[in-house]
C-alpha positions as CSV (number, residue, x, y, z in Angstrom):
1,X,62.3,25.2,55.2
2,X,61.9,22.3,52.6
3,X,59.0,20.9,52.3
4,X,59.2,17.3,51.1
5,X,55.8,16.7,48.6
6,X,54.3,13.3,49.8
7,X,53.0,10.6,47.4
8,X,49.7,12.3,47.2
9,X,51.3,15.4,46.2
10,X,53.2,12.9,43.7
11,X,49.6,12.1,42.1
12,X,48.4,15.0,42.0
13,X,50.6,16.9,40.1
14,X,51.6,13.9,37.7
15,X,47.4,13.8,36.8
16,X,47.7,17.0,35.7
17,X,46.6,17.4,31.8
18,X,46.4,13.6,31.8
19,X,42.9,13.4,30.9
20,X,39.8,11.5,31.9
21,X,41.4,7.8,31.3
22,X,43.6,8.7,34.1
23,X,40.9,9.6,36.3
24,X,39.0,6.5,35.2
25,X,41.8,4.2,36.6
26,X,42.2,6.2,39.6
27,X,38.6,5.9,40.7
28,X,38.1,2.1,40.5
29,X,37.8,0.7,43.7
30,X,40.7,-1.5,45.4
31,X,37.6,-3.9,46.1
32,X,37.3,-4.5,42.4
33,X,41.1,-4.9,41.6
34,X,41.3,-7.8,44.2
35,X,41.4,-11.5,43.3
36,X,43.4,-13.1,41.0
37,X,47.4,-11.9,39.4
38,X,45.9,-10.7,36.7
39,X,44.4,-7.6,38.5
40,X,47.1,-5.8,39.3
41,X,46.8,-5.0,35.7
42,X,43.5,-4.6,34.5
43,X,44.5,-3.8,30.9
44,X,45.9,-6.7,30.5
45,X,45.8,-8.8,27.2
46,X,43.8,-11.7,28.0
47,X,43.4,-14.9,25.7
48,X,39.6,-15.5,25.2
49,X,37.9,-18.1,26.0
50,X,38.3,-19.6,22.6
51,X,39.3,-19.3,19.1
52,X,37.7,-15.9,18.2
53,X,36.5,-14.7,14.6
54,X,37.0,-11.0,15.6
55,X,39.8,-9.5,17.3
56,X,37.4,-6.0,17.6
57,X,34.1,-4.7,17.7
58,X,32.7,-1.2,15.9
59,X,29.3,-0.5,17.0
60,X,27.4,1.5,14.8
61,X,24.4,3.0,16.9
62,X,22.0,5.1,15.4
63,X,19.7,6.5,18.2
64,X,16.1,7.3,18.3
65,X,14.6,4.0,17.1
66,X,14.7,3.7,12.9
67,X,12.3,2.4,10.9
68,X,13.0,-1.4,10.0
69,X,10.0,-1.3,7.4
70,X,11.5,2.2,5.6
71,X,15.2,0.7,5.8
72,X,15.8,-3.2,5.6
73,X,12.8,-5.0,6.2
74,X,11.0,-5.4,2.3
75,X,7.0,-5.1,3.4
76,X,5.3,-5.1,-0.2
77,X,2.1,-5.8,1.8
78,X,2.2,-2.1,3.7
79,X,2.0,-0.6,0.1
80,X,-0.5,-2.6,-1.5
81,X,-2.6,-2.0,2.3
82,X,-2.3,1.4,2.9
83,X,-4.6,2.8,5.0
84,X,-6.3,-0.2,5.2
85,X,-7.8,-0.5,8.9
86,X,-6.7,-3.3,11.0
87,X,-6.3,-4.1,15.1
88,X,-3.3,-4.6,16.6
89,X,-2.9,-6.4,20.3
90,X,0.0,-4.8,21.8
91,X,0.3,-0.9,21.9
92,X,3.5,0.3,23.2
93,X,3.8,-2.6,25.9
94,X,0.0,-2.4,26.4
95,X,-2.1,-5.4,25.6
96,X,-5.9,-4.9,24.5
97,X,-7.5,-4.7,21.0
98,X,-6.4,-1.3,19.8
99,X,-7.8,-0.1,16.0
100,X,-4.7,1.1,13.9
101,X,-4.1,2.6,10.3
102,X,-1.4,0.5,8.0
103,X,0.9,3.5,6.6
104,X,3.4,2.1,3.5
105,X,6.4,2.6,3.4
106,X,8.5,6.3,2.3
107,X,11.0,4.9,0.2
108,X,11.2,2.3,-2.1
109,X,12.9,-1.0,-2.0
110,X,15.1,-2.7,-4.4
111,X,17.5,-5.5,-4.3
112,X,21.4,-5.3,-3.9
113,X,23.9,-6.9,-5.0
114,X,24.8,-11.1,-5.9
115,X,22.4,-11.8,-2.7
116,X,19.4,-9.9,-3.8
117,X,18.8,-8.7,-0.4
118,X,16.1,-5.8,-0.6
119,X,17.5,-2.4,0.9
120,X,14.9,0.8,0.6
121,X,16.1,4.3,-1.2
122,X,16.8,5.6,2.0
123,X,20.4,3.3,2.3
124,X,21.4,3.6,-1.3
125,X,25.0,3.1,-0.4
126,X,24.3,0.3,2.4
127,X,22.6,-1.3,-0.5
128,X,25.1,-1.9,-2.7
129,X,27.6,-3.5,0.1
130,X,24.9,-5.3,0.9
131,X,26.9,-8.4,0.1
132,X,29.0,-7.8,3.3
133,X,26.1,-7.8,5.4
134,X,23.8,-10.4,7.8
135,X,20.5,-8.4,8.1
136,X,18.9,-9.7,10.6
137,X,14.7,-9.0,10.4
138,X,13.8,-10.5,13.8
139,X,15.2,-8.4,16.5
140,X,13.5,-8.1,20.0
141,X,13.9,-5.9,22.7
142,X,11.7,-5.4,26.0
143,X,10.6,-1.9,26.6
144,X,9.0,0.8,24.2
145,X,10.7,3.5,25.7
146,X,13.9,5.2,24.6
147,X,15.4,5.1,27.7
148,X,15.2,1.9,29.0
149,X,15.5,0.2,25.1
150,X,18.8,2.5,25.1
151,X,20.3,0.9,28.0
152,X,19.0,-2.1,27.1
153,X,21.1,-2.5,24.0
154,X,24.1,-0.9,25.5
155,X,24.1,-3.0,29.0
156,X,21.5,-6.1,29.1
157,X,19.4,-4.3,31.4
158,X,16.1,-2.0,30.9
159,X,15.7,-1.5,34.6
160,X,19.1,-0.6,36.3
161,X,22.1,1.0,35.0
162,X,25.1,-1.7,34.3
163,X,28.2,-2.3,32.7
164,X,28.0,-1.4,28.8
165,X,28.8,-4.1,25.9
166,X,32.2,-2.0,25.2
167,X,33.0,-2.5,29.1
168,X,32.1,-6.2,29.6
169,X,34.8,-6.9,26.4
170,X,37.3,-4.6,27.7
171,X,37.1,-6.7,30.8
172,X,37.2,-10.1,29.0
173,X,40.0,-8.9,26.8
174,X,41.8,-6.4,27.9
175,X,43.9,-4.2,25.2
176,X,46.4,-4.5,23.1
177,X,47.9,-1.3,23.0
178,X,48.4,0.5,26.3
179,X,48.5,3.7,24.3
180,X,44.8,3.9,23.4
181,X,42.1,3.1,25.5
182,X,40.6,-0.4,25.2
183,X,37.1,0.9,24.7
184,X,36.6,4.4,22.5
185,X,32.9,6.3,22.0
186,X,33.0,8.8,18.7
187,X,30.0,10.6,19.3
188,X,28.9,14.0,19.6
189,X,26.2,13.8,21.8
190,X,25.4,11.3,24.7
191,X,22.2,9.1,23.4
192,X,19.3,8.4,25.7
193,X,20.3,7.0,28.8
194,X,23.5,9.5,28.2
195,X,27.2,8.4,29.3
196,X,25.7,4.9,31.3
197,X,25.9,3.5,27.9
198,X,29.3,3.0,27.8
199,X,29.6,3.3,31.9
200,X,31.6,0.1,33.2
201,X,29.6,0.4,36.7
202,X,30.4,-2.1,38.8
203,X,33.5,-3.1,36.7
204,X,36.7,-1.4,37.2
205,X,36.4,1.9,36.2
206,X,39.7,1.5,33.8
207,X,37.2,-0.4,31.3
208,X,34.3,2.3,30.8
209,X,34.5,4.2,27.7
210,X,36.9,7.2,26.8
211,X,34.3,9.3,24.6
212,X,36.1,11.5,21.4
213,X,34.5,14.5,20.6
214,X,34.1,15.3,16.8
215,X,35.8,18.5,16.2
216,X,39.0,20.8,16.5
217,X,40.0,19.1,20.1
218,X,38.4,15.5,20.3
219,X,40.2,14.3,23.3
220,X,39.7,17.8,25.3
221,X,42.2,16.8,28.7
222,X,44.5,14.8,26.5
223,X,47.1,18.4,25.6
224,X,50.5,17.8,27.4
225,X,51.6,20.0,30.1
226,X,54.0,22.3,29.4
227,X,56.5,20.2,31.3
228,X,58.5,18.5,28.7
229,X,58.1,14.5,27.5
230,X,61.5,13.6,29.5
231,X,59.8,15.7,32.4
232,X,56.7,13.9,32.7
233,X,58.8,10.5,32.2
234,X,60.7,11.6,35.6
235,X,57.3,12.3,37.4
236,X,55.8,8.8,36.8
237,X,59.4,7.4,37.5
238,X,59.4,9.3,41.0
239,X,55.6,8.1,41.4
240,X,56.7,4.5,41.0
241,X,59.4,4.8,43.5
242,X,57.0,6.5,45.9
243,X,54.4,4.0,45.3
244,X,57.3,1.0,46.0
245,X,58.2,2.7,49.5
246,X,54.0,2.7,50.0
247,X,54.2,-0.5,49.5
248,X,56.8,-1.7,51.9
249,X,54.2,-1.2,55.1
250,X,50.9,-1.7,53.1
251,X,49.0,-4.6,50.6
252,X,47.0,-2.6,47.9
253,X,49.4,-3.6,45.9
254,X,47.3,-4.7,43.3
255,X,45.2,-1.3,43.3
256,X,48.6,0.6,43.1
257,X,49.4,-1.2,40.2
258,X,45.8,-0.3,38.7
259,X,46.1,3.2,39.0
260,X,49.9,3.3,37.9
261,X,48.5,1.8,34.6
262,X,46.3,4.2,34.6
263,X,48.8,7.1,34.2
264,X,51.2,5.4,31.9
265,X,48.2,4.8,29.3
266,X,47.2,8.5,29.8
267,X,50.9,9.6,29.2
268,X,51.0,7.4,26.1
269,X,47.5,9.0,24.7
270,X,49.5,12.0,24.7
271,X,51.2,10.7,22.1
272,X,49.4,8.3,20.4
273,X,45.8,9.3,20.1
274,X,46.7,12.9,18.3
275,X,48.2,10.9,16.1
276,X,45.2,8.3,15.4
277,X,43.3,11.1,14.8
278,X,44.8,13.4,12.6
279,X,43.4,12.8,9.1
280,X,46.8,14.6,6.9
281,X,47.8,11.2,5.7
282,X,44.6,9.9,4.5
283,X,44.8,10.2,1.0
284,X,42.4,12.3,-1.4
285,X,40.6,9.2,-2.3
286,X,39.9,8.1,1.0
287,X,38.9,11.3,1.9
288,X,36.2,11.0,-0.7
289,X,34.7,8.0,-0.2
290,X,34.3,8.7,3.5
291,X,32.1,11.8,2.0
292,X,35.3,14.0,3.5
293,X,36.9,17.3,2.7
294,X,40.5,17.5,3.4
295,X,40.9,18.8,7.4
296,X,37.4,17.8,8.1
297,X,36.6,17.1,11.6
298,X,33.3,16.7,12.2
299,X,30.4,14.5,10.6
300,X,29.9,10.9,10.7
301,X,32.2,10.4,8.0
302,X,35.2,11.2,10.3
303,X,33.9,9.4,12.9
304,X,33.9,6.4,10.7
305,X,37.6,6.7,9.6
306,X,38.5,7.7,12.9
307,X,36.8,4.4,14.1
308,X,39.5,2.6,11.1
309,X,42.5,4.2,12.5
310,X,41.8,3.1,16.0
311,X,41.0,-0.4,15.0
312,X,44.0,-0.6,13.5
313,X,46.0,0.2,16.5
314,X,44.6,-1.9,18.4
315,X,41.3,-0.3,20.2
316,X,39.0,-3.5,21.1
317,X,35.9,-1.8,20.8
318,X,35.2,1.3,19.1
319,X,31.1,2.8,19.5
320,X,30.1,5.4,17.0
321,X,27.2,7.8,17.9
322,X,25.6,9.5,14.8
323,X,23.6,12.0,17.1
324,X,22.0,13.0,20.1
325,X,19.2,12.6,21.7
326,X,18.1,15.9,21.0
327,X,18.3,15.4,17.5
328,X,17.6,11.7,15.9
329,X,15.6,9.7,14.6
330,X,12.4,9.4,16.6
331,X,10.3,10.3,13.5
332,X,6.5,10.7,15.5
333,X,5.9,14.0,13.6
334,X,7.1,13.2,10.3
335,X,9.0,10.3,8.7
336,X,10.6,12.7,6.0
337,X,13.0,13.1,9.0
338,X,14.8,9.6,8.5
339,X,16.3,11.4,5.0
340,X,19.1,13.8,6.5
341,X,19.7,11.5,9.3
342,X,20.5,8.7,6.8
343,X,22.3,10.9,4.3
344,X,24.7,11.7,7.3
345,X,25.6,7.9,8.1
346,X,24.6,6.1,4.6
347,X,28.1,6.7,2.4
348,X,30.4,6.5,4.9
349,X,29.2,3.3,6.7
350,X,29.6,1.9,3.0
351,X,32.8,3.5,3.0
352,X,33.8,2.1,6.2
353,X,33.0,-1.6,5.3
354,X,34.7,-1.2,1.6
355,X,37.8,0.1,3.5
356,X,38.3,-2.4,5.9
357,X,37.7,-5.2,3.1
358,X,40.2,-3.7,0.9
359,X,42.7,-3.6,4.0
360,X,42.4,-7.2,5.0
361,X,40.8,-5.8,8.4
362,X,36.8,-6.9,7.7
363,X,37.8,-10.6,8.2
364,X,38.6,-9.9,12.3
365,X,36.4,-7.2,12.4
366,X,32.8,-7.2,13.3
367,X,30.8,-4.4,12.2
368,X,27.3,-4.2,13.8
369,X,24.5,-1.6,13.0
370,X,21.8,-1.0,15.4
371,X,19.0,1.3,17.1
372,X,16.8,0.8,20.2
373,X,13.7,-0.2,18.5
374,X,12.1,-0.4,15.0
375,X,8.8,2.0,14.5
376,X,5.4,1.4,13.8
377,X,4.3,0.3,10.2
378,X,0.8,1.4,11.2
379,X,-0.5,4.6,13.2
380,X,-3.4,5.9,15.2
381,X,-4.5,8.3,12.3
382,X,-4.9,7.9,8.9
383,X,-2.4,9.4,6.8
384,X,-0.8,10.5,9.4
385,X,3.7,11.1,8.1
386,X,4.7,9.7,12.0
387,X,5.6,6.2,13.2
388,X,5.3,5.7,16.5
389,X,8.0,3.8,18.7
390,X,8.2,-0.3,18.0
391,X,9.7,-2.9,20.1
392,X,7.9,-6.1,19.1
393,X,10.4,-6.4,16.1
394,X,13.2,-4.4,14.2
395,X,15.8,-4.9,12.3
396,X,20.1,-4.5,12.5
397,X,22.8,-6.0,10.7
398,X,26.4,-7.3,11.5
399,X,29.5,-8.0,8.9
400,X,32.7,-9.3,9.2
401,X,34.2,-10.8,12.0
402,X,33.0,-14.3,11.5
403,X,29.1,-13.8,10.5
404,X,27.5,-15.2,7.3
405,X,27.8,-12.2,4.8
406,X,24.9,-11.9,2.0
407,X,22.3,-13.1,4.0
408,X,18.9,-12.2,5.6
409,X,18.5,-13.9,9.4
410,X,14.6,-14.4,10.9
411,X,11.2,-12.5,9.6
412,X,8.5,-10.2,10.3
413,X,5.0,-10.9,9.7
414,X,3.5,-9.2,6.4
415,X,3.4,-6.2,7.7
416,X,6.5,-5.9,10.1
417,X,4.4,-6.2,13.0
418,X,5.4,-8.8,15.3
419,X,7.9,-11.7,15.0
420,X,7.4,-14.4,12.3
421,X,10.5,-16.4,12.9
422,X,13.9,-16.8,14.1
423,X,13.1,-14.4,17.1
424,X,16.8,-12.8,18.2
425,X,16.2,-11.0,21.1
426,X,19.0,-8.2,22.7
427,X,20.2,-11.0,25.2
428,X,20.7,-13.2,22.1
429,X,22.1,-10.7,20.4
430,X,25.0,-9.7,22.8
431,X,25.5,-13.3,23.4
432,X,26.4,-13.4,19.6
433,X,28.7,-10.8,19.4
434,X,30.8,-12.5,22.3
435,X,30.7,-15.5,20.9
436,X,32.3,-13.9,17.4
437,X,35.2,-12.8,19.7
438,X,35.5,-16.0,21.7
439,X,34.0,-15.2,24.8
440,X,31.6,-17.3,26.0
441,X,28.6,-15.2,27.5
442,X,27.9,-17.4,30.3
443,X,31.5,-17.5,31.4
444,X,32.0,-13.8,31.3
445,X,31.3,-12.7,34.7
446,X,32.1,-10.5,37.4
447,X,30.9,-10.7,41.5
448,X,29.6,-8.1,42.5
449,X,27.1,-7.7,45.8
450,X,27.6,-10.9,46.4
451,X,26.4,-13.0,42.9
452,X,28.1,-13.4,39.9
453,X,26.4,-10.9,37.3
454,X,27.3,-11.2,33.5
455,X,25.9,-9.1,30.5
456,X,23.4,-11.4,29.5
457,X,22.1,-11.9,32.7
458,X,20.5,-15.2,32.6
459,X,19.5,-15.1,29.2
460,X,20.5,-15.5,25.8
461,X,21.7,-17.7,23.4
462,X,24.8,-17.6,20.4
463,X,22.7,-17.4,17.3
464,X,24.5,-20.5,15.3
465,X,22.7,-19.4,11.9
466,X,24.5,-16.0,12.0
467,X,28.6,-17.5,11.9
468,X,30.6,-18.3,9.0
């Protein structure tokens, strides 16, 4: 006797080797694909909500919390007062009188470039692009704890797990090549907060990141079966024809549609995304600049030309992870850490920005550089090579993508301390970097339990001072 497979047999088989996008599709609930045409394909290309500046984001995330007064944030003060005894009002979130010791700075500053902007030692390459860049000096976020600040800067919240940045765009936006996902994480190692911070939550699960792994096999489900191309065409064509006779006595039409979406992207990643990251055509001098050596795949160089090669075909938002939270840059024992950690990401960031300027890409691409928190310019002890964890006020820095470039946004007080002006807090800052891609943060919303939520919760404002 025959057996006839049925159309779950039909999935199953056909999600065989297809890889995690597949699975991320599949597992979005019909309740979420409901509501308007456009839902019965998820992936869709979208027009914003206005002319944007950037047609992509690369997030540049350096985890741990660095040190805005060792990096970008000139304090000539903290030398001239070192170890000088002062009293601080706010310990980690704690408010009181608490005595501290001001430590100076480990590396040096100098100025870069036309602008003159001050960049320490420890960036010598992000010092001389420094041009490119929009430091911004007066960066707030609301908890002291890596954790929380993680998922803070990822998702808009510090208290509940929601849907990441890279999510929230992928659902405004949609993609624009259904080979790739629409949101990509290079990163060897989960941050704080681990894979929630590029979760979509409560968002169909089709927009949550697809995480590359530096290394020999980046994209680890992604292999083809050993059925052939043409084979695997004839599976999703007999799965479409299953799914139309599904159809004739049921309405989930638009979930259907989801999930078959789903499966085509993952069959074109099969493809596609060996392709985007195989590094053989990169030539010597690329290679170099990154801070590569020729069939290299590992470091924070590849991750950086790998994050190039997606954005040119299309990925809408690429995050790049420089390491774990194992290893990072919470410096409480010792400062000298920040030096390896910045010689890993210093050249090709620099390398990265240079590239996508000489390609014509930098002008609709927004670069942004961040961390959780900034770290303390004083300490409990005197003398003492630690910083503790900072959240009162740090620094990042965008370019591209419609921000001034060459310029310096807001200010610590004279010892990096607390705010002085232009406060930008995360809410601000997210509502910025939608803005640049022409989104407006108020408008971007989803319903969920019964109220519309949106990434910037009820907060945040576009930081005018910031675009071009």
């Amino acid at each position: 006797m025959i057996s006839i497979p049925s159309r779950r047999d039909f999935l199953a088989r056909a999600a065989g080797g297809f890889g995690s996008i597949a699975l991320a599709g599949m597992l979005a609930e019909q309740a979420q694909a409901a509501g308007t045409s456009s839902d019965s394909d998820p992936l869709m290309a979208k027009d914003p909500h206005f002319a944007p500046k950037a047609k992509r984001v690369i997030f540049l995330y350096m985890t741990g919390g660095v040190s805005h007064v060792d990096s970008f944030d000139d304090k000539p003060s903290l030398f001239a007062n070192h170890g000088k005894k002062i009293t601080v009002d706010n310990w980690q979130g704690k408010i009181g009188e608490f005595p501290r010791y001001l430590k100076r700075p480990n590396w040096e500053f100098r100025p870069g470039g036309e602008c003159g902007t001050s960049v320490s030692d420890l960036f010598p390459h992000m010092r001389n692009i420094v041009d490119d860049l929009c430091v911004i000096r007066s960066m707030e976020t609301d908890h002291t704890n890596h954790y929380e600040s993680t998922l803070g800067m990822h998702c808009g919240s510090w208290t509940f797990a929601r849907p990441s940045i890279g999510a929230w765009i992928s659902y405004g936006l949609g993609t624009v090549n259904r080979n790739l996902p629409s949101f990509v994480v290079v990163a060897p190692h989960a941050p704080y907060a681990g894979a929630q911070t590029w979760g979509s939550d409560f968002l169909p699960g089709c927009h949550q990141g697809t995480q590359f792994l530096p290394g020999e096999n980046p994209v680890p489900n992604i292999k083809p079966r050993v059925a052939s191309s043409r084979l695997q065409e004839l599976e999703l064509q007999l799965l479409q024809q299953a799914n139309e006779r599904h159809l004739e006595s049921r309405s989930d039409e638009n979930a259907l549609e989801a999930r078959i979406r789903s499966f085509e992207t993952a069959f074109g990643m099969q493809r596609e995304a060996p392709e985007a990251l195989d590094l053989s055509s990169e030539t010597a001098s690329t290679l170099n600049a990154y801070g590569l050596e020729p069939g290299q795949t590992t470091g924070f160089g590849w991750q950086c030309l790998v994050a190039r090669r997606l954005a040119e075909r299309g990925v809408r938002f690429i995050e790049l992870i420089d390491v774990g939270s194992a290893n990072n840059w919470d410096a409480h024992g010792d400062m000298a850490t920040h030096a390896p950690l910045a010689r890993n990401v210093d050249q090709p960031i620099a390398a990265l920005i240079t590239d996508l300027k000489q390609r014509g890409m930098l002008d609709d691409t927004l670069v942004v550089w961040t961390t959780e928190f900034g770290r303390t310019p004083y300490h409990e002890k005197a003398d003492h090579p630690g910083r503790e964890h900072h959240h009162q006020v740090f620094s990042s820095w965008m370019a591209g993508g419609g921000v001034k470039s060459g310029i310096t946004y807001g200010s610590s007080d004279e010892f990096g301390i607390a705010i002085a002006e232009n406060r930008v807090h995360i809410h601000d800052f997210h509502a910025t970097i939608l803005h640049l891609l022409g989104l407006n943060h108020e408008q971007l919303t989803y319903r969920h339990a019964g109220r519309d939520y949106r990434l910037t919760d009820v907060h945040g404002r576009v930081v005018d001072d910031l675009l071009a």
